[in-house]
BAFI-3210 file (N, C-alpha, C; in Angstrom, 3 decimals, decimal comma, padded with zeros to 6 digits):
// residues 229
n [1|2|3|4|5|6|7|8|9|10|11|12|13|14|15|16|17|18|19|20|21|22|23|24|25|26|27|28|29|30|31|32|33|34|35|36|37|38|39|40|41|42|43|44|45|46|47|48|49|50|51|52|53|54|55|56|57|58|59|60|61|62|63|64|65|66|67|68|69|70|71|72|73|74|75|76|77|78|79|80|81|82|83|84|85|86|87|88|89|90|91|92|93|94|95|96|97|98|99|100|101|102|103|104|105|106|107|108|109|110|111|112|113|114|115|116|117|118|119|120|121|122|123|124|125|126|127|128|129|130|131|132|133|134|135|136|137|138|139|140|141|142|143|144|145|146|147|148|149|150|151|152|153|154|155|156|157|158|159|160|161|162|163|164|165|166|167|168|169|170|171|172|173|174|175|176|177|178|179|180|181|182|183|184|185|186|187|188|189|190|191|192|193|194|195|196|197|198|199|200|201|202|203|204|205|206|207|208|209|210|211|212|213|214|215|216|217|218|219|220|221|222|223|224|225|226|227|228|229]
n.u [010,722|010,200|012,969|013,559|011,827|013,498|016,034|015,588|014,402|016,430|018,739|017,134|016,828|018,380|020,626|019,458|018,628|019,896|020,538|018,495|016,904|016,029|015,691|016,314|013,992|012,148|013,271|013,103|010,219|009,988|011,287|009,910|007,322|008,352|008,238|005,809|004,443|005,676|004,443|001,844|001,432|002,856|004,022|004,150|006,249|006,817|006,731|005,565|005,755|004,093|004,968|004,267|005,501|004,196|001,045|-000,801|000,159|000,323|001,905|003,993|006,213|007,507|007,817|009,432|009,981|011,581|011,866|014,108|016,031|015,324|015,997|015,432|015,286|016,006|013,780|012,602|013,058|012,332|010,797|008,908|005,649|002,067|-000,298|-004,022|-005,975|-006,426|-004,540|-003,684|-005,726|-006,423|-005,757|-008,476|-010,131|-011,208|-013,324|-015,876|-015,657|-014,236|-011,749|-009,177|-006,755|-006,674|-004,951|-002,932|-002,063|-002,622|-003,882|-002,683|-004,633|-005,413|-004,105|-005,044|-006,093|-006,030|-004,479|-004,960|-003,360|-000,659|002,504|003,097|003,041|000,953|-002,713|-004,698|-006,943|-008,731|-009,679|-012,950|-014,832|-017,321|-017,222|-017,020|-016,737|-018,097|-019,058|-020,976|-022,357|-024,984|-025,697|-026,203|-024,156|-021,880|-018,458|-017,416|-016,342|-017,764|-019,338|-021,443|-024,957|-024,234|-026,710|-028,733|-026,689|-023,642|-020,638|-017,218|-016,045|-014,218|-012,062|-011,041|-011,406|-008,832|-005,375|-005,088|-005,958|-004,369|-002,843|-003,096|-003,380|-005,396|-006,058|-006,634|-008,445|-011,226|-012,993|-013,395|-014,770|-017,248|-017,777|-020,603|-019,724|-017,414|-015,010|-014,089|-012,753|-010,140|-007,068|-003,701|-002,241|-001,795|-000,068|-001,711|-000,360|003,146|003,259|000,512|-002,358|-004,910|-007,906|-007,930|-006,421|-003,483|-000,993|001,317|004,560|004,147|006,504|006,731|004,701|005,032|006,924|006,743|004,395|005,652|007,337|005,313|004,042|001,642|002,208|004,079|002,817|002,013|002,306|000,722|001,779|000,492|000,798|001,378|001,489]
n.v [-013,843|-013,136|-012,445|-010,736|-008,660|-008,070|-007,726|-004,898|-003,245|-003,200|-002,432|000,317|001,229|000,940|001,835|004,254|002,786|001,735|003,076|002,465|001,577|-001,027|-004,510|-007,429|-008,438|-006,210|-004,763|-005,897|-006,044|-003,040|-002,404|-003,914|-002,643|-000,327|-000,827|-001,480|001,242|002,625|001,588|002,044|004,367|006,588|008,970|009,829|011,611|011,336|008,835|007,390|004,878|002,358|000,128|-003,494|-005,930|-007,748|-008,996|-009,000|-006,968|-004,319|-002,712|-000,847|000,350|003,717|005,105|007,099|008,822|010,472|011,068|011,799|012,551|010,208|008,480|007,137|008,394|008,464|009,634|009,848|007,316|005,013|005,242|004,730|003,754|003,626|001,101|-000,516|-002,002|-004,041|-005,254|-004,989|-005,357|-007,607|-006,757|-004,858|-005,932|-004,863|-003,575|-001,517|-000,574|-002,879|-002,427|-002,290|-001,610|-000,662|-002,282|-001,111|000,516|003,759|007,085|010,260|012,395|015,449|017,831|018,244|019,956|021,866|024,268|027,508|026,969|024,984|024,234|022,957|021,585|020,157|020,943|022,658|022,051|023,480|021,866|022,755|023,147|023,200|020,993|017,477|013,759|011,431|008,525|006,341|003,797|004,144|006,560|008,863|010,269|009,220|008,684|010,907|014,594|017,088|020,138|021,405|019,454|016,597|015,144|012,286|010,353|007,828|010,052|011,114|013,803|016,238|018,266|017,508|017,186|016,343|015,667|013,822|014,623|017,209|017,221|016,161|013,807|013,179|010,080|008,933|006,893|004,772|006,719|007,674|005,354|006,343|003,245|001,425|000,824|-000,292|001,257|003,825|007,123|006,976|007,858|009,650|010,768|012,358|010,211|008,630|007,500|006,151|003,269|002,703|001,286|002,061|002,944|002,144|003,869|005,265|006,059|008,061|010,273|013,496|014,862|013,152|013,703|016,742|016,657|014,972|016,117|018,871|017,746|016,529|017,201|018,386|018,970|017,014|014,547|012,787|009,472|006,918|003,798|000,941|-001,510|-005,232|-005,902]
n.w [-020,837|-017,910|-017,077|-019,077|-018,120|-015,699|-016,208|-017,404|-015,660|-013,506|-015,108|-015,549|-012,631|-010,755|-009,846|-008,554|-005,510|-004,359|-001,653|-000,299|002,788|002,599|002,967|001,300|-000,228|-000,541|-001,498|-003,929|-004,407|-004,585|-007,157|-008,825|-008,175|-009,329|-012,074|-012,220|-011,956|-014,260|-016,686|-016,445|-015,302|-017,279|-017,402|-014,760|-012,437|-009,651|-006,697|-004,049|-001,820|000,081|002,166|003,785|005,582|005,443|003,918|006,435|008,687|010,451|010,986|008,727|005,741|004,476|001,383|-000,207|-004,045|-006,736|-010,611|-011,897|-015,106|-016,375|-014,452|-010,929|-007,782|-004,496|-002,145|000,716|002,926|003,612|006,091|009,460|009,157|009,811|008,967|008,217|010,910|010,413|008,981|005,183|002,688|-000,157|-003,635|-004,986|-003,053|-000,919|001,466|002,675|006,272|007,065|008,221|007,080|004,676|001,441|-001,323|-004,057|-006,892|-006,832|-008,239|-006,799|-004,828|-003,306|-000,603|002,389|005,642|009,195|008,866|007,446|004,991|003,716|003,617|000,079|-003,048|-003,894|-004,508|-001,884|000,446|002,917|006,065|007,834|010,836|009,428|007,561|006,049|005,032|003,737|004,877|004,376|002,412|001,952|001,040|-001,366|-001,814|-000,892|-000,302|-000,890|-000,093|001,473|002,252|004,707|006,587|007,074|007,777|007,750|007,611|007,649|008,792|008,387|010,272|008,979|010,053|012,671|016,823|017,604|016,147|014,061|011,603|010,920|009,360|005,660|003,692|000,712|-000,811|-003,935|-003,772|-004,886|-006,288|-008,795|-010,913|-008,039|-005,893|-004,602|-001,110|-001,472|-000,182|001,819|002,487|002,122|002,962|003,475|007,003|010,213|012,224|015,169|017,407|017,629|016,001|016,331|014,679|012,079|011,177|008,461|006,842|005,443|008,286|009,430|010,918|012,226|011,262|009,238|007,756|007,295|005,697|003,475|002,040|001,247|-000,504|-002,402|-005,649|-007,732|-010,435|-010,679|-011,357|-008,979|-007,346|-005,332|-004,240|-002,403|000,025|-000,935|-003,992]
ca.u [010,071|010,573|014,381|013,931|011,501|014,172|016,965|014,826|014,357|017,673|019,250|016,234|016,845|019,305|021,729|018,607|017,783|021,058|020,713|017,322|017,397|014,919|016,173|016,292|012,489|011,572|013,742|012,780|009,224|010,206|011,654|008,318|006,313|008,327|008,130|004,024|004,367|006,449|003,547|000,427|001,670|004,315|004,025|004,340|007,984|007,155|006,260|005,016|005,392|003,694|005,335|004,478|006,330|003,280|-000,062|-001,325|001,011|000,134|002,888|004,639|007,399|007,227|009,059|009,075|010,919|011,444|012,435|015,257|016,899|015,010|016,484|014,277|016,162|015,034|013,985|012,312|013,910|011,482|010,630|007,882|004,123|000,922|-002,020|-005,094|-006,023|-006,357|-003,549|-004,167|-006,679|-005,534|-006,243|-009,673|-011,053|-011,348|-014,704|-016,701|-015,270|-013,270|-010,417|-008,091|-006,025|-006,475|-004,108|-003,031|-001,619|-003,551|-002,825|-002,678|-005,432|-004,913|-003,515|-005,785|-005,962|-006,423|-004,181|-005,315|-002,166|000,420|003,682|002,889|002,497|-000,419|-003,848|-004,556|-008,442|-008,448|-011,081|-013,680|-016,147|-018,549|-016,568|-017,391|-016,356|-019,662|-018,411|-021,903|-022,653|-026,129|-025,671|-025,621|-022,778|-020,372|-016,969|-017,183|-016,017|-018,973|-019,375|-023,013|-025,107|-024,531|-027,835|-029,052|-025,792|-022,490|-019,381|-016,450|-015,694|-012,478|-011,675|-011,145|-010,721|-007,759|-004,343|-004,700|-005,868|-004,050|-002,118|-003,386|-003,803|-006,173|-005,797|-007,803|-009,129|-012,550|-013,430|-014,077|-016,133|-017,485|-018,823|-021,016|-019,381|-015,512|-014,266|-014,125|-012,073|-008,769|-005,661|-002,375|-002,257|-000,622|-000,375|-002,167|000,953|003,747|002,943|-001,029|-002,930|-005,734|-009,245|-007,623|-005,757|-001,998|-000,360|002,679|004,521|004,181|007,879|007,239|003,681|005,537|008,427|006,257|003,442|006,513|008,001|004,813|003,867|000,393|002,579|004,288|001,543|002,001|001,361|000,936|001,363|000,053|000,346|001,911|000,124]
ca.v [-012,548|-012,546|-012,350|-009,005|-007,547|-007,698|-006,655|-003,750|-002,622|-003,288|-001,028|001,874|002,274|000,030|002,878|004,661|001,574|001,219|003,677|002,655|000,550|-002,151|-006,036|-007,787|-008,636|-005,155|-003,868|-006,807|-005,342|-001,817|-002,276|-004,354|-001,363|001,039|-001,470|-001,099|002,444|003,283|000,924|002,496|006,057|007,042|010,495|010,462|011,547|011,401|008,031|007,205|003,187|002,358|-001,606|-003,367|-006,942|-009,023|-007,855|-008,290|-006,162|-003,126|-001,630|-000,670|001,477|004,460|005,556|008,682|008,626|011,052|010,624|012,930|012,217|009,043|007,550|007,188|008,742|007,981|011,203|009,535|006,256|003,543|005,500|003,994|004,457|001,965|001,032|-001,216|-002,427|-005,528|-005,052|-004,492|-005,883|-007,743|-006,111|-005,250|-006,959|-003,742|-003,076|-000,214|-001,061|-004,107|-002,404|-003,209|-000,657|-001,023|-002,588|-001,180|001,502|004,874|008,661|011,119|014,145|016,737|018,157|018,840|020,546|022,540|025,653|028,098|026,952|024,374|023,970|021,795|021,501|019,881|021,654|021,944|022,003|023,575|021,231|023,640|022,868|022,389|019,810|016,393|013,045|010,648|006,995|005,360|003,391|004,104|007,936|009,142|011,652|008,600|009,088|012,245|015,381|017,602|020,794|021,129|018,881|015,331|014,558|010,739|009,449|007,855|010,297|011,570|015,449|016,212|019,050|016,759|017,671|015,668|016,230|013,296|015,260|018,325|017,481|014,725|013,671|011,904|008,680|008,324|005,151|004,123|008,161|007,586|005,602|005,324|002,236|001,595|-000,683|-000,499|001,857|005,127|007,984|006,373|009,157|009,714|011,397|012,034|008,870|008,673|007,050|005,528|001,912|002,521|001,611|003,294|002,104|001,322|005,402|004,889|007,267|008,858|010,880|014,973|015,431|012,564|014,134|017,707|016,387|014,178|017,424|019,495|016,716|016,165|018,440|018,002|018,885|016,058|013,978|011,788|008,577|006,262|002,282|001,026|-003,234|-006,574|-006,011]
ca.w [-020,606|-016,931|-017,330|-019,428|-016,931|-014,340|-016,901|-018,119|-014,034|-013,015|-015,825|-014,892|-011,378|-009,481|-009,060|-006,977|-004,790|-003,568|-000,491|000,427|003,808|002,839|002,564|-000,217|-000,724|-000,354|-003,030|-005,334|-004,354|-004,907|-008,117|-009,516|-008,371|-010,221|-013,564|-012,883|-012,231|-015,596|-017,332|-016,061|-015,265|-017,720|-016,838|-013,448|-011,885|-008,305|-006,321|-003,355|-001,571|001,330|002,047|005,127|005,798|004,611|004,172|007,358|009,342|010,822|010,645|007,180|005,727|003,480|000,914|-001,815|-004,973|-007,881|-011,301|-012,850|-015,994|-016,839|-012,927|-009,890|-007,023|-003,297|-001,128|001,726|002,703|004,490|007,348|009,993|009,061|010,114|008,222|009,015|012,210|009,728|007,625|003,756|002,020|-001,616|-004,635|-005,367|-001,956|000,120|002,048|003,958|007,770|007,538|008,885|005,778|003,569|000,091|-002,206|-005,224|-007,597|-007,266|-008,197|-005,422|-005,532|-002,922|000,539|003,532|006,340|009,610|008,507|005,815|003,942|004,326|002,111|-000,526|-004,384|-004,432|-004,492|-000,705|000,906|004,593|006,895|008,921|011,667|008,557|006,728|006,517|004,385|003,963|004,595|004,154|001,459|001,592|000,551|-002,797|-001,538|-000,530|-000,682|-000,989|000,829|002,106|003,152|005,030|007,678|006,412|007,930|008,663|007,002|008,553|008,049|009,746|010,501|008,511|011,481|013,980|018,004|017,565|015,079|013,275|010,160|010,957|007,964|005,408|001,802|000,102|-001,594|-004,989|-003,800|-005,495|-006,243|-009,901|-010,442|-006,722|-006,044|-003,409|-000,424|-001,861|000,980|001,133|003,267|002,727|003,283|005,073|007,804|010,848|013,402|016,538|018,030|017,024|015,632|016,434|013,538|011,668|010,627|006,738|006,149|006,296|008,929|009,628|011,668|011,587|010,909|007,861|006,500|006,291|004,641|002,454|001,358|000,565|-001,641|-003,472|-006,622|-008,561|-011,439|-011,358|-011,273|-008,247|-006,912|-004,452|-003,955|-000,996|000,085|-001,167|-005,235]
c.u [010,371|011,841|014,556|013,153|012,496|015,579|016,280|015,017|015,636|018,034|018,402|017,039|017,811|019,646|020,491|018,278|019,261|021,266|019,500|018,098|016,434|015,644|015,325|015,001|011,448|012,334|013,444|010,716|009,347|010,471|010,100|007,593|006,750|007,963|006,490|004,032|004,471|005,459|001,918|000,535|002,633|004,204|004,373|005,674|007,894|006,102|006,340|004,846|005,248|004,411|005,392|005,387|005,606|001,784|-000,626|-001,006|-000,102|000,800|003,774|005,459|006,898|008,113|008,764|010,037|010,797|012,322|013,282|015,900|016,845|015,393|015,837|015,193|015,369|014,947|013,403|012,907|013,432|011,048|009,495|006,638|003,390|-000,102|-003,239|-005,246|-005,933|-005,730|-004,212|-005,000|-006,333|-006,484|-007,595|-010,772|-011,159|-012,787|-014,729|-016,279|-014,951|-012,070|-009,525|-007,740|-005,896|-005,139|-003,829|-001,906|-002,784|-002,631|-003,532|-003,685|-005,298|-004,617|-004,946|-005,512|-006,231|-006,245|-004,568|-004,760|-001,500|001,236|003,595|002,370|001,262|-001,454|-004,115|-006,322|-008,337|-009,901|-011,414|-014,609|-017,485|-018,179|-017,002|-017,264|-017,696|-018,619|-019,977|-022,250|-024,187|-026,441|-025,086|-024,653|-021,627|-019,525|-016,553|-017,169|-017,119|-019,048|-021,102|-023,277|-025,007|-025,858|-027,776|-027,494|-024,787|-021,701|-018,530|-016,101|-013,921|-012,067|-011,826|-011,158|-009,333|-006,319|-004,378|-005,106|-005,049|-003,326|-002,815|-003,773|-004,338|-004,952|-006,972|-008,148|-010,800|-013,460|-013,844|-014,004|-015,996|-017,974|-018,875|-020,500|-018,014|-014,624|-014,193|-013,010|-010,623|-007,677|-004,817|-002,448|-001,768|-001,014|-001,043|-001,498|002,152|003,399|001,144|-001,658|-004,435|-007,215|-009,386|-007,253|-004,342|-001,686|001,051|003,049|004,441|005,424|007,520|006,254|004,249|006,248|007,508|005,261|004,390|007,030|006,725|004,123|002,414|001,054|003,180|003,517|001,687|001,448|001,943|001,006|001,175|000,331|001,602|000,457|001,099]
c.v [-012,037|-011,909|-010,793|-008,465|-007,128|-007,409|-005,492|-002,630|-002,951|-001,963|000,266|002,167|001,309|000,822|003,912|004,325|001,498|002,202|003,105|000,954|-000,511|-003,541|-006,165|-008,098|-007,103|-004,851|-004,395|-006,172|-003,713|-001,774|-003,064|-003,120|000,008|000,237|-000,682|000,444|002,801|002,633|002,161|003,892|006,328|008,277|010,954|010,486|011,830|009,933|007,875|005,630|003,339|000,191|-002,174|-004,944|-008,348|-008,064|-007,533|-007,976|-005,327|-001,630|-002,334|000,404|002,409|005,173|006,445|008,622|009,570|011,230|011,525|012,092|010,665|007,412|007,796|007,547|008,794|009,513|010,920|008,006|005,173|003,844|004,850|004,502|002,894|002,025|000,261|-001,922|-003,650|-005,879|-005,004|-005,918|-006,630|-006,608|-005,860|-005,465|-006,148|-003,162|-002,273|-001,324|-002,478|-003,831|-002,410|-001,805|-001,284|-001,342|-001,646|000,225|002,831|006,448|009,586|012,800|015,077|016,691|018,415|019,422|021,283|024,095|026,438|027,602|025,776|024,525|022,417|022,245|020,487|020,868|021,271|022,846|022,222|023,102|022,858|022,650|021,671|021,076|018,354|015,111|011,537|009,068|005,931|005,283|003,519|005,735|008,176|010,116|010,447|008,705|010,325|012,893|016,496|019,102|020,878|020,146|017,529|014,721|012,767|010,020|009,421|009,275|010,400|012,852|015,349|017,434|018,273|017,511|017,103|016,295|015,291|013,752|016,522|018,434|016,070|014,920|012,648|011,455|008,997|007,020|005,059|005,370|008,024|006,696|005,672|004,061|001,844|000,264|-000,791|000,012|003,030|006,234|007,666|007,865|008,712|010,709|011,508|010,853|009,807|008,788|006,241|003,958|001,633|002,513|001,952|002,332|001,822|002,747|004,220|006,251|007,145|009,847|012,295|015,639|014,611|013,521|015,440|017,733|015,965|015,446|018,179|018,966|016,951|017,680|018,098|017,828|017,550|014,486|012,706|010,472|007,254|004,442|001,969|-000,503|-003,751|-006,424|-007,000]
c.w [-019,200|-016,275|-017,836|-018,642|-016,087|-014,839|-016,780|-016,594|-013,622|-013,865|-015,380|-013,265|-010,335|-009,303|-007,983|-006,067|-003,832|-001,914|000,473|001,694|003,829|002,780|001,549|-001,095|-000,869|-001,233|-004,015|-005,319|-005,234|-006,561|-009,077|-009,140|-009,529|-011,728|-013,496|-013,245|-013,810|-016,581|-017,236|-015,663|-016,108|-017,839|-015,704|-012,850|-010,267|-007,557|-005,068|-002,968|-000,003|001,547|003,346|004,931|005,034|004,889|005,230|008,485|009,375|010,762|008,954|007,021|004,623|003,096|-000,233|-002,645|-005,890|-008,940|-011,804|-013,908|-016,582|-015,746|-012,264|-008,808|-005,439|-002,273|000,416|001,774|003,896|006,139|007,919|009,165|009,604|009,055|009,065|009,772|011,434|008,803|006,126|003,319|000,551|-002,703|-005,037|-004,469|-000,728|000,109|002,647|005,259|007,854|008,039|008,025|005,236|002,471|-000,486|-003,484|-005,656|-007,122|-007,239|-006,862|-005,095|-004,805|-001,588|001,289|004,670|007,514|009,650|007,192|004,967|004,620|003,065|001,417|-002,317|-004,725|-003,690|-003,067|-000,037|002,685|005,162|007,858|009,685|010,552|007,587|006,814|005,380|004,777|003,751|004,406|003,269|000,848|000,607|-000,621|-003,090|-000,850|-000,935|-000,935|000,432|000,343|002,664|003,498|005,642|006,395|006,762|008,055|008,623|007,802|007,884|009,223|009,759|010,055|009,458|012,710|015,495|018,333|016,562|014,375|011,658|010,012|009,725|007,447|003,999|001,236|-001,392|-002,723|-005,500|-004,333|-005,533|-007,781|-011,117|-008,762|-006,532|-004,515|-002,119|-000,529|-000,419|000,461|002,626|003,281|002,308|003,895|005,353|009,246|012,015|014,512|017,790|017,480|016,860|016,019|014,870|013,552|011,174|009,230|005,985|006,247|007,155|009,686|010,635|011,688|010,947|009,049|007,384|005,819|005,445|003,333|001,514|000,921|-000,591|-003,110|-004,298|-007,525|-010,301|-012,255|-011,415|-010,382|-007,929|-006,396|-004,302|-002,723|-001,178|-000,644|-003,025|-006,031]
res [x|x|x|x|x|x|x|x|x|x|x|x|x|x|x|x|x|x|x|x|x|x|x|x|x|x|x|x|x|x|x|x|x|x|x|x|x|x|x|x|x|x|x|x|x|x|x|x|x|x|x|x|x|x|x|x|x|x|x|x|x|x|x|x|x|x|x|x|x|x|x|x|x|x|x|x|x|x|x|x|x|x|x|x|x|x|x|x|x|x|x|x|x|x|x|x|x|x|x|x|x|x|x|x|x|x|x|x|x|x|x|x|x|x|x|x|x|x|x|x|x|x|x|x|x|x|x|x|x|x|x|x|x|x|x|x|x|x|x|x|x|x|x|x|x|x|x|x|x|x|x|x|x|x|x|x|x|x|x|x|x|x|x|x|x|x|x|x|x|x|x|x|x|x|x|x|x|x|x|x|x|x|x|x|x|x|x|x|x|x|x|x|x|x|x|x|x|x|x|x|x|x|x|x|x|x|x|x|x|x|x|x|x|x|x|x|x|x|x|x|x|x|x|x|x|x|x|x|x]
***
């Protein structure tokens, strides 16, 4: 059986793999994510890998892919990004403030923002002043995005004084169901600094997020791997 998995993925997409600049454990990675993908999304023609060296790196690469003609073809090609101050978390084993970036498969739900608009096919939500993303588990509005005073509860102001949201896209990490304690606020968005990591988002640089929001399309129903799954 394991023999035809890695026939089956070889014939799909070797001829797309062959430009990307990862070594050899990273493409034998890459190519198992697209098998899950084509399993658990077979709809979706645009992908998204976040891959760091082992899980608990900080730093990780990212890479975009989209499918034409039944081939996966590479459009971003392992550029830098970071994740959690505590590298990724395994599957499943991602908490409220451990620092960690979730593991896993998930689909991609929309663009954010500080400009009215940015270029991008996915559905895109501009942060204001009043904005606000509830990270406490105690609130029956966790994980969610807010407009109005969050009152007693943790969150974080999606209009930062900063740029690291100036561009950014949620993750549909543990949004439905929620469950209370999993983690919540995870996105990419743009780095802090180069190789600084993030309190468990992944982030990127502003040249990658525009490239990357232009790339992605709601239509084609995106989505993201994140970790060592």
């Amino acid at each position: 059986m394991k023999r035809t998995i890695h026939v089956l993925c070889t014939i799909v997409i070797t001829s797309c793999l062959v430009s990307i600049s990862a070594g050899a454990d990273s493409r034998e990675d890459i190519q198992r994510y697209i098998y899950h993908l084509n399993r658990t999304f077979p709809h979706s023609t645009q992908l998204v890998i976040v891959l760091p060296g082992k899980n608990t790196d900080t730093r990780s690469r990212l890479y975009a892919l989209k499918k034409r003609n039944s081939t996966w073809h590479t459009v971003i090609d392992g550029v830098p990004a970071t994740n959690g101050r505590n590298g990724f978390a395994p599957p499943e084993q991602k908490r409220e403030g451990d620092g960690k970036t979730p593991s896993g498969i998930f689909e991609i739900a929309y663009a954010f923002g500080y400009g009215t608009s940015c270029d991008t096919g996915l559905d895109y939500r501009q942060a204001t002043e009043n904005d606000y993303w509830i990270d406490d588990p105690r609130s029956p509005r966790y994980n969610r995005w807010i407009t109005g005073p969050p009152g007693k509860y943790s969150h974080e102001k999606m209009k930062r004084k900063d740029h690291l949201y100036r561009y950014g896209i949620v993750v549909e990490y543990n949004m439905d169901p929620v469950v209370k304690g999993k983690g919540s606020a995870i996105f990419i968005h743009v780095w802090r600094a180069p190789g600084k990591p993030t309190a468990g988002c992944i982030a990127v640089s502003d040249e990658t997020i525009q490239k990357l929001l232009a790339f992605l399309d709601k239509q084609k129903q995106p989505v993201v791997i994140m970790g060592l799954i």
